[in-house]
C-alpha positions in Angstrom: 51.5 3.5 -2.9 50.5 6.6 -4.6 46.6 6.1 -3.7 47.1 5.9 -0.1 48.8 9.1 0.1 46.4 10.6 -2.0 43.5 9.6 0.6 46.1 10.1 3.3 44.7 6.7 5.0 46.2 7.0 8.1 44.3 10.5 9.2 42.4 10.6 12.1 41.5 14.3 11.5 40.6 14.0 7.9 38.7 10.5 9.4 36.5 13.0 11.9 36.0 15.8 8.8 34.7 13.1 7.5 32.4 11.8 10.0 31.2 15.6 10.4 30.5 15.8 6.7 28.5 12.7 6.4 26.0 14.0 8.8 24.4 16.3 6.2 26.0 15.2 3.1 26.6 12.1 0.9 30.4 11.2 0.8 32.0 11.1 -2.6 33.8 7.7 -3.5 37.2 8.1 -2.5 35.6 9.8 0.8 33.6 7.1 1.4 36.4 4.2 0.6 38.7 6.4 2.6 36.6 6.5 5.6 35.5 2.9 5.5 38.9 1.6 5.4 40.2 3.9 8.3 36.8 2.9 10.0 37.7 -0.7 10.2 41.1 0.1 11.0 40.6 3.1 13.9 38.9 2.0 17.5 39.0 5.9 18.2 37.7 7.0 15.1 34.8 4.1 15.9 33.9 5.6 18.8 34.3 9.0 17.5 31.5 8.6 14.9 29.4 6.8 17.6 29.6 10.1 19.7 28.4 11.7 16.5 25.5 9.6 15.9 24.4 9.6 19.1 24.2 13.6 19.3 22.7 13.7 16.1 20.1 11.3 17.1 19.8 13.7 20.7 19.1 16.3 18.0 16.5 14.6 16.2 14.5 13.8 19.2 14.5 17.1 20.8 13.9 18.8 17.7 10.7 16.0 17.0 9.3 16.4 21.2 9.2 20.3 21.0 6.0 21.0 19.0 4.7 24.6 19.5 1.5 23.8 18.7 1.1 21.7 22.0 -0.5 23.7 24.3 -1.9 23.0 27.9 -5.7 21.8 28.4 -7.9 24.9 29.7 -8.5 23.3 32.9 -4.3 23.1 33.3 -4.1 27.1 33.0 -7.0 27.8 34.8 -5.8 25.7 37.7 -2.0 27.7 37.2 -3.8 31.1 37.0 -5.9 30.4 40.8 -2.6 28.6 42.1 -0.7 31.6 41.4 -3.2 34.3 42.1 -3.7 32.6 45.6 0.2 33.4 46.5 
């Protein structure tokens, strides 16, 4: 009894701490058993994490499409400059 109140098993905070630290850490081993265990056990905490992922993927992608060294053709800006110029 005394190791599930030292990983406090039932948590869902300490679950979601958790699921926030994994995203830029490795978990240590009672971290990672702890948030297994309440993973299996936790449909909100399940979905939780999914929410997670899917930002961080979100993140990821956005961060991979914006490329400052893409840059429009010549013709492109020459054919922004005369549309503007013309208003």
């Amino acid at each position: 009894m005394a190791i599930f109140s030292k990983v406090n098993i039932l948590s869902c905070k300490r679950y979601s701490e958790l699921a926030s630290m994994k995203q830029d850490i490795p978990l240590s081993g009672w971290d990672r058993l702890f948030f297994v265990f309440h993973h299996a056990i936790c449909l909100v905490c399940r979905r939780f994490n999914r929410q997670l992922e899917l930002i961080d993927q979100a993140l990821q992608t956005g961060e991979e499409m914006h490329d400052s060294r893409i840059q429009l053709s010549t013709e492109a800006r020459d054919r922004i400059l005369r549309t503007l110029e013309s208003e």
